[in-house]
Every structure is written in structure tokens, then in C-alpha cells.
Steps between C-alpha positions, in 0.01 A plus 500: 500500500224281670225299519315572822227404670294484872193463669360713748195332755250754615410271784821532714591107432806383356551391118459164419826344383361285248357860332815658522660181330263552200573839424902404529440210289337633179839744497757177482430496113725821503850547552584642835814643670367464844169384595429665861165491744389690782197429785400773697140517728259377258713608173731378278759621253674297236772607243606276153800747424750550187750741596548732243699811641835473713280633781246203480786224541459327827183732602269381746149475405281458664647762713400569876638805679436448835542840663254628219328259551438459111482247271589534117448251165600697201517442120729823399765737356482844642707701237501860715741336822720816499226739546285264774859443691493912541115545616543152706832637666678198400849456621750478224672205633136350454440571187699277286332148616184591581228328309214656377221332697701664844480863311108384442496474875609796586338667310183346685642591786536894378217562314272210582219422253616797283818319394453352193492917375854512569609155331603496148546165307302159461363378785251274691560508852276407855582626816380337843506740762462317824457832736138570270395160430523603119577355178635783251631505119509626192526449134744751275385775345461327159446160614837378396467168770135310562370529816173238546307408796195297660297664749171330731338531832772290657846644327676646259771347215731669310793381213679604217348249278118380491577110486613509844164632629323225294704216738301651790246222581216850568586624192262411154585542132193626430542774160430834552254576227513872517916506474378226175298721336691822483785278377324402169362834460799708514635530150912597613680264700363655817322227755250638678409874675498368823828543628442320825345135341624212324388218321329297791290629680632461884847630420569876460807687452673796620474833261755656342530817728332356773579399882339229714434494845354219720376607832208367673379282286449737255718548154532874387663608147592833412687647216802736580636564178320737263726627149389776365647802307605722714704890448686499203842525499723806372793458415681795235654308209471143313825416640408495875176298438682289357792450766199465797382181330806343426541568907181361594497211242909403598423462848183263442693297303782494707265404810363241280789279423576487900543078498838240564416316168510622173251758322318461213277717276263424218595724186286563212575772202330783677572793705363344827676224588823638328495767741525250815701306321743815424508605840538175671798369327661828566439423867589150516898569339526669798448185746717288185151346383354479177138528395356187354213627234236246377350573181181332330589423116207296231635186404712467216227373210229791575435778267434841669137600369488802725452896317812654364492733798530158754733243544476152614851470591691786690843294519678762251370782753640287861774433320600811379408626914705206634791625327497860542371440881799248547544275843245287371426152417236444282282175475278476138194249592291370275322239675482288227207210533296749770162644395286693668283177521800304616514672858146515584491279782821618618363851562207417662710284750711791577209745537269307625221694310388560140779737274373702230881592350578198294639680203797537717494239728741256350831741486431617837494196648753386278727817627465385876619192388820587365573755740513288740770279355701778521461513895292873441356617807376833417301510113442881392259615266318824386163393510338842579690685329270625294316687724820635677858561326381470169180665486442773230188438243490760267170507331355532861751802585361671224123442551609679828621821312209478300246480787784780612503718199852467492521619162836588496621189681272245306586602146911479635434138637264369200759613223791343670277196605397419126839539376636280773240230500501485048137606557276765342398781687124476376512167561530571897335792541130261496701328785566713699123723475380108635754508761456837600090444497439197571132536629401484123635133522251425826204640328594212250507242697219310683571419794295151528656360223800389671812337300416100393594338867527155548284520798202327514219751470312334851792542726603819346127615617515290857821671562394852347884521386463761209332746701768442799805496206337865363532612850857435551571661159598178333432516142286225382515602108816338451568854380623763742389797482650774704827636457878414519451731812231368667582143449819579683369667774259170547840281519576655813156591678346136436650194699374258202751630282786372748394154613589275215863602471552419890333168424690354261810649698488396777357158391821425199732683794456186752525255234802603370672681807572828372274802531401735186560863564402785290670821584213679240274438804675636731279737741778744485525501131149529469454778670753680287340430194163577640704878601677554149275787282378331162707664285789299610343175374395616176754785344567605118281213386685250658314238783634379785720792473642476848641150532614566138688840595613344816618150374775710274890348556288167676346316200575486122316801306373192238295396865465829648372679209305236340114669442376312265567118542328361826554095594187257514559240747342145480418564118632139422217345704309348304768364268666298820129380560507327114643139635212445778224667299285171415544470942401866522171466276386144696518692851313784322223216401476407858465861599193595289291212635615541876231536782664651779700720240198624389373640861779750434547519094275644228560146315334635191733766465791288582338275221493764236858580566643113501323462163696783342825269566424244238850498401836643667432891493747715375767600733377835607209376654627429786415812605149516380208557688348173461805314571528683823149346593603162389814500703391643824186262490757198445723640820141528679429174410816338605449686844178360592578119389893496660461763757224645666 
């Protein structure tokens, strides 16, 4: 794992030490490894590196292979080695201590700027090749590392991390006021539609999906990763579907805990992150390791406010995986005296942007932390899991056999659903006509009447950011309104979806040396779920039917089985937030009467909401609407007064 970073003159002339210097220099707040340059004709490479996999210890980079006459920088794991050693002819005496930046390389050298179609992992990576006077790279499919650059008439600047690019004396922090707006008027927690900008306006970044080539003066990006459903596949009984994705899901696990230190995993009550969990302590008794888990638990004093059907805290649920899983140590954080207001600052240091997740943001953080007293170099998760090994919504499945006329098939799945679920079957039957039709909901709903935004109104019209959110299908209701189906289908097609999670990972990853991997991602495993016929995810009323069926003899039935109780992270926010509350509501004062704030925030609206918090609110509004506007304006705020 690395921070890199280079310039690349268009003039022929070679770079200016004191630049080079600056980009090296805004990297020395992060722990390093090795710390490596290299100066070719009118380029140079750079390399702030945390080794993280056997392979990695000792590695050169910046890496020059002179008979190639090729140059490499790379930030990445490449998970399928086996499979590139075949295609790349690899000798086997080779194989063992090769690093992955070399395999990068040859795979340059094979397949040129078609390359990055073969790789499968998290990577950022740029290539120098001397013989075409060309500057090459590429971001991962997902965007798992952050990829940012500078371009101008004169040359072109690339790093890991924007702050870097900011130490360049040709380099402005002017905002990017099209990248602002979409921020405030996206409801979720995504940033902006354009994939390719950031926050200020001179720096851009690197795609998800995307390569980047320099040549001539002249920066070209194309994507050359599409997902998309593809043949469906058939396989004749429960049973084998079920073996194929333990086999797909083992081995990108197994490729995922690849590192010399020790491995790590953050484990909730759910299916998801169980799963990896499962899977990777099985894996690690085999190279005498055990898997540290780090679980977020509300302090001791909080009462759970959350439906009868949710659960604040899941620790009965890990615990009860932990010990049927076994070969695990388990950590139980609370994070006693951290709020969600308490790390503001923090985050936008580390990201060096404005964050929309705060809910969350304090046991994330916090979980870094403590993994890395326990000298954790590789932290797994199931972040997308949802969309992959756990998918299944039934409601949805049966508005398909409805639109189907399934008759047979629907009234089989909505008796066993409503006896499963404790639900009525007239009570879902309404449901699923909506789901199944859902134009009726579209005639409903007007379409300039977007959801509250904290926007203000003049830059929301300067920028014309509705009409260019309705364009990329981002719902700007607050209430979305196409299916289950279609929503998942979106996750894959459109970048947007894919940037944050990179972000934050690769940003928390340098701090804290270790690098977050999330075997739910995995292109393989996508593609597998993307191949498996419906049925398999929703079956006899049951959703999520596959991991659930497949999970059987790896975690305890009280976890596997569990369809009724779901975990709600973060609900204790607003009670950690109690102590600094008179703080909270001064810096909201100072908000509602700011000037620049008010370029970029309907201050009204922001007014009407502040004045609802006479009092502390109950605890469950910490994940109300209008606290969501009064939090992300605050972590706006903060941004332009400390940071931009």
C-alpha cells in the first residue's frame, strides 16, 4: 500500500526539485515503510509506501525496468496473481516474491493499455513508458484507492491524495462550485455525479473504472469496466448453487487476507460481515493466525429507542458468531466520550473534503484506531454486501411474478412470506401492486418540487443541478422510487455510487497503515451474484435466501436465520452529543447569520430547522431529516473556515 505521486512536463524540461520536494513533503504526516523517488526525462515518480503483503516488503517503488524501458508507481493489491502468473507465463520460481506493481508491469507489457481488464483487486497505479513518451494508469474497477491529478498547458500532476497537489506553487484552492452544489443537493450520502471532479476546482480525480493516459500534451480518460447482468447461470439443484458461491466467495476472502501482519475484520450482527468473518477465520487457522473482530457497541447509560423489529446493539448476535465461528478475538468498542460532533474536524483532515456520513463517523474512525493497536494490517468488512451475497428482497421478487403472472409461484412465495415475516397477507399485497406498478407513484409526484435541500435556491439555478441530478437518475425526493431491482442495477452502472467508499478508504488506510478490504466487492463475486437466477435469493418466503442456505454449518442459526431483527448503527448519536450540546447550538448561531455560508446554504431553511432544536431532541432524531441538514451544513461550515 502507497501513497504515490509524479509530475510529467509537456515541454521536454526536467522537474524542478523544489516541486518534487512539495509533493514528498505533504506525505511525511503519514507513516511510511520506505519513502522512494525516481527522475526520468522531464518526469518524476514518487512512492510514500506501507507494506502490507509479504510480497510488498522491501519492494522498489518507484520502479524502473530498464530493458522495458518502463517506469511504475503503484498504490495496490492484485488479488487474481495465480491466474495473471498463467496468461503472463510467469516462471514458478518467480512467483513467490514478486510484488504486485512488477505483475502490473507486465501486464503493460502484454496487453498494453488494455491491462487494467485483466487486474483484479484495489488499485491506483501509473506507468511511464519511456519507448512512447507516455504516462499511463488506472483506477480499480470500484474505485477502492484515489487517484487525483492537476493538468495545464505546461504539465501534468498526479497523487494519491489532493493536499499534495495544493503544495504545488501553480496550483489554486479555488472551490469547485459545480462539485458544491450537487453535494448539498443530493439527499443520500452520495457527493456529487461527476465522477471525475472534486471539491476545488483545478484538481480532478481518476474514475472508478477508468484509465489515464498522458501523451502529447494531451490527457485522455476512458472507462474499461462496464457490470452488467449478463447469461444467467444454470445450475440443477439448491445444493450446487450453493457450493459455487462458497467457491467464489472462499477464494476472495482468502486473496484478501494476503498481508505479514495480522488481519482484522469489522463484525456486526448481520449476515454480511459474518460471512467474511466466517470464512476468514477458517482461513487464517490454517497459517496459525487468529482473526481480530472489532465490533461497535452504544455506551453503557443509553436506552435503545429503535422499533421492536431493530436493535441498537448487535453484541448478543457477534457474540453468539464469535463463538460458533471460533479462532477469533473479539474487541467490544464503545467509544465512550466520542460523538458524531466530536470528530468533525478530524474527518475533514483526513478527507480533505466535506463528509455527509456522520451518523457513523465516530465508530469508524474509532475502529481504525483500535485496530491499529493491535498491529492489523489488513481490516475486512462487507460493505456491499447488500447488493451481492446477501441480496434477496422479497416484496420486489413478487411484484416480478405479478408483472409475470406467476400465479402459481406468487401465491407459494406470499403465503410463506407472511407467515415468515409475522405479517398479514392483505397487508402486503398493496405493496407489492406499488412495487410491481410503480408508474402510478410517478404520476404522483411532481417533478419540480424537489425534496427540502439545503441549497441555496440561486446557486442551485446558476449551477442548473436538479435538472443535471434528474439526468443521472439521482432521486431528489428524498424518496426513491423505483424498485429493489432497479436501484441495484444503478449500484453497478453509475460510478457515483462507488466513489465515497474509496474515499474514506483509502484516506483512514494511510493514516492508520492498514488497508480495508471487502471481499463483498469483489469483481469476481459480483459477477456471480449478478449470474445467480432470482429465485435463489428469495425462496419459500425467505430473503436473502442464498447466503442464508449457504452460510449453514458456518454461522449460528440464531445469526443465520434471524428475519426479523435487523441492527441500527449510530442510533446512540445524539445521546453522546448531550455533554457539548450548549457548544453545538452556539456554532449553529454562527451558522444562520454567516455570509459566505450563505453563497452556498438556503439559510432560511437551515433557520427553520435550528429553531426546532430548542431543547435536546429525543434520541431518534438523529436520524431525522432536519438534523441531517443541520449536520452536513455544520461539516460544510467547518470546511470552508479550517480548510478550503
Amino acid at each position: 500500500m502507497s501513497a504515490i505521486n509524479g509530475i510529467l512536463s509537456f515541454n521536454g524540461s526536467m522537474i524542478n526539485n523544489s516541486e518534487a520536494d512539495a509533493l514528498m513533503q505533504a506525505l511525511q504526516k503519514y507513516p511510511a515503510d520506505q519513502i522512494s523517488t525516481w527522475f526520468g526525462r522531464a518526469i518524476f515518480l514518487g512512492c510514500h509506501a506501507q507494506w502490507i503483503t509479504p510480497e510488498s516488503v522491501h519492494e522498489v517503488l518507484p520502479y524502473y525496468d530498464a530493458e522495458r524501458k518502463l517506469a511504475i508507481t503503484a498504490d495496490a493489491i492484485i488479488d487474481n496473481r495465480t491466474e495473471l502468473f498463467d496468461l503472463l507465463q510467469v516462471p514458478y520460481e518467480r512467483r513467490v516474491k514478486m510484488a504486485d506493481s512488477e505483475l502490473i508491469l507486465l501486464a503493460y507489457q502484454k496487453w498494453d493499455e488494455e491491462a487494467p481488464k485483466y487486474l483484479v483487486g484495489d488499485f491506483a497505479f501509473m506507468i511511464w513508458d519511456e519507448r512512447q513518451d507516455k504516462l499511463f494508469g488506472a483506477r480499480d474497477f470500484s474505485g477502492a484507492r484515489t487517484l487525483y491529478f492537476y493538468r495545464d498547458h505546461h504539465r501534468f500532476a498526479f497523487s494519491t491524495l489532493i493536499r499534495p497537489l495544493l503544495a504545488l506553487p501553480y496550483v489554486h484552492k479555488g472551490l469547485n462550485e459545480q462539485w458544491i452544489a450537487e453535494f448539498l443537493a443530493i439527499p443520500v450520502t452520495t457527493d456529487a455525479v461527476d465522477t471525475a471532479s472534486t471539491v476545488y476546482k483545478q484538481i480532478e480525480q481518476v474514475s472508478p473504472s477508468h484509465t489515464i493516459t498522458v501523451i502529447n500534451g494531451k490527457v485522455i480518460l476512458r472507462r474499461y469496466c462496464t457490470i452488467a447482468e449478463g447469461n444467467k447461470l444454470k445450475l440443477s439443484s439448491n445444493g450446487e448453487y450453493e457450493e459455487a458461491f462458497r467457491e467464489v466467495f472462499r477464494n476472495a476472502v482468502q486473496s484478501r487476507i494476503r498481508t505479514h501482519r495480522a488481519v482484522g475484520a469489522q463484525l456486526s450482527g448481520g449476515l454480511d460481515s459474518g460471512s467474511v468473518a466466517s470464512f476468514a477465520a477458517r482461513a487464517l487457522r490454517d497459517e496459525d493466525k487468529h482473526l481480530h473482530t472489532f465490533s461497535y457497541v452504544p455506551v453503557d447509560d443509553f436506552e435503545d429507542w429503535t422499533s421492536k423489529r431493530r436493535v441498537a446493539n448487535e453484541k448478543p448476535y457477534i457474540q453468539s458468531t464469535v463463538h460458533y465461528v471460533g479462532n477469533i478475538t473479539d474487541h467490544y468498542l464503545d467509544f465512550k466520550g466520542k460523538s458524531p460532533l466530536s470528530e468533525v474536524d478530524d474527518w475533514l483532515e483526513t478527507l480533505e473534503m466535506p463528509y455527509k456520513f456522520f451518523e457513523n463517523s465516530f465508530w469508524i474512525k474509532g475502529i481504525y484506531e483500535s485496530a491499529q493497536q493491535q498491529g492489523i494490517g489488513i481490516l475486512l468488512n462487507g460493505q456491499r454486501g447488500n447488493w451481492t451475497i446477501s441480496w434477496g428482497p422479497p416484496l420486489d421478487y413478487m411484484a416480478i411474478l405479478l408483472r409475470k403472472m406467476r400465479w402459481t409461484r406468487l401465491y407459494r412465495e406470499l403465503r410463506l412470506h407472511s407467515k415468515v415475516a409475522g405479517t398479514r397477507r392483505l397487508r402486503l399485497l398493496p405493496v407489492i401492486g406499488r412495487k410491481a406498478f410503480p408508474f402510478v407513484q410517478h404520476l404522483a409526484w411532481n417533478k419540480d418540487d424537489p425534496f427540502p435541500s439545503l441549497i441555496n435556491p440561486e446557486l442551485a439555478r446558476t449551477t442548473n443541478v436538479f435538472d443535471r441530478l434528474r439526468q443521472h437518475d439521482i432521486d431528489i425526493t428524498g424518496t426513491y422510487l423505483a424498485g429493489a431491482y432497479e436501484y441495484r442495477k444503478r449500484q453497478f452502472e453509475k460510478l457515483y455510487f462507488w466513489n465515497i467508499n474509496g474515499t474514506f478508504g483509502t484516506k483512514l488506510s494511510l493514516r492508520y497503515s492498514m488497508w480495508e478490504r471487502d471481499p463483498t466487492n469483489d469483481l469476481r463475486v459480483i459477477k456471480f451474484c449478478l449470474s445467480v437466477p432470482e429465485e435463489q435469493f428469495v425462496q419459500d418466503g425467505v430473503n436473502r435466501s442464498l447466503i442464508r442456505r449457504s452460510m449453514k454449518n458456518y454461522l449460528p442459526d440464531d445469526v443465520r436465520m434471524n428475519l426479523r431483527i435487523r441492527g441500527v448503527q449510530g442510533a446512540d448519536g445524539i445521546h453522546r452529543m448531550k455533554p457539548s450540546w450548549d457548544l453545538f447550538m452556539e456554532e449553529l448561531q454562527q451558522l444562520g447569520s454567516d455570509r459566505e455560508l450563505s453563497h452556498f446554504i438556503n439559510l432560511q431553511f437551515l433557520r427553520e430547522a435550528i429553531s426546532k432544536l430548542k431543547t435536546v431532541p429525543q434520541t431518534n432524531y438523529i436520524f431525522d431529516a432536519d438534523f441531517k441538514i443541520i449536520m452536513r451544513s455544520l461539516i460544510f461550515y467547518r470546511f470552508l473556515k479550517k480548510f478550503a
